[in-house]
N, C-alpha and C positions, 0 to 999 in steps of 0.2 A: 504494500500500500504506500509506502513510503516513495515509490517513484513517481506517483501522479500529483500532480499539481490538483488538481481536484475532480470528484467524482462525484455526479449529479444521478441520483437514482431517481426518476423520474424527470426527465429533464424536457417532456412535452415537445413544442415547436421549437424551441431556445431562444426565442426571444428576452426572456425575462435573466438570462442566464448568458447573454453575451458580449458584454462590458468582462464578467469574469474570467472566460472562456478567454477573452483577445490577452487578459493579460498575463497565460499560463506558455511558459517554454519548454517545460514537459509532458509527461502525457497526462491526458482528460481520456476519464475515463465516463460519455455521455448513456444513460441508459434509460429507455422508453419502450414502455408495452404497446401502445397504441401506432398498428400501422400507420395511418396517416401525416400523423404526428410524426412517427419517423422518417417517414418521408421527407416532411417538411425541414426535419431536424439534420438528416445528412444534406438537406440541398443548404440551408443554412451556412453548414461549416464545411463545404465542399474542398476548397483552396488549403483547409488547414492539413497538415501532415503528420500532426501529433494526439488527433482525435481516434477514440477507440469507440466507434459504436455497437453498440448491444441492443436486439430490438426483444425483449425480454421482460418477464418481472419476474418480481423476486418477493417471496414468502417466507415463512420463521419455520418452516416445514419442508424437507427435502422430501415434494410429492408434484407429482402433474396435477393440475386442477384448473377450471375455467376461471378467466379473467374476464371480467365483464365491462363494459366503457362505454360512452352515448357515439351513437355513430355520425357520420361523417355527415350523414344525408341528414338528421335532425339537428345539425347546429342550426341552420339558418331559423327553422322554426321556433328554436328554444330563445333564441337571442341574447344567448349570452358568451363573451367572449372568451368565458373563464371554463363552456364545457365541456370543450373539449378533453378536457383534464383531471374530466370525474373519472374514477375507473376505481374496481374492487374487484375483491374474490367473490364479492356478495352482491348479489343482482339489489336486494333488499335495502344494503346501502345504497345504492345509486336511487333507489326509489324514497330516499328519507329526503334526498334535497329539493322533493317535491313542495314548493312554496306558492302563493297566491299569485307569483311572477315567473314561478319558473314552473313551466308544466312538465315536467317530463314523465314520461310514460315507459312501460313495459314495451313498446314496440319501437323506443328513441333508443332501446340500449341493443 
């Protein structure tokens, strides 16, 4: 661990994470469950040469299990900037940030 400069476990699109990212000369070690988001995350930091991506999550349990996340097609409908970057083990969790502004539904995830 000691040769990365820093490691973002969940590190979404990387916007919010790229001020930090410019100022590392070792390796970053970026990691993201959500396809899209990793898509967006390696177009992102394309040019870098010190970036390790992982498109992955990671649990307190060494076991395969589903990962659950709001999909690509229901952001525009949810309107929120921030949902892309709900995701759980638990479909249940995704459905608690169910608020009077943010509708999300079982068929958003």
């Amino acid at each position: 661990m000691n040769k990365f400069d820093l490691i973002v476990i969940g590190a979404c699109h990387g916007f919010w994470i790229e001020n930090d990212v410019k100022k590392c000369s070792n390796k970053v070690l970026l990691i993201e469950p959500v396809k899209y988001n990793f898509d967006q995350l390696k177009n992102r930091f394309k040019n870098y040469r010190n970036i390790i991506f992982e498109n992955i999550a990671i649990g307190d349990k060494n076991e395969l299990i589903d990962f659950f996340h709001v999909l690509e097609s229901s952001l525009a409908k949810l309107k929120k900037h921030w949902a892309s970057g709900i995701g759980s083990f638990s479909k249940a969790h995704i459905l608690k940030h169910r608020r009077k502004r943010f509708q999300i539904t079982e068929e958003d995830i």
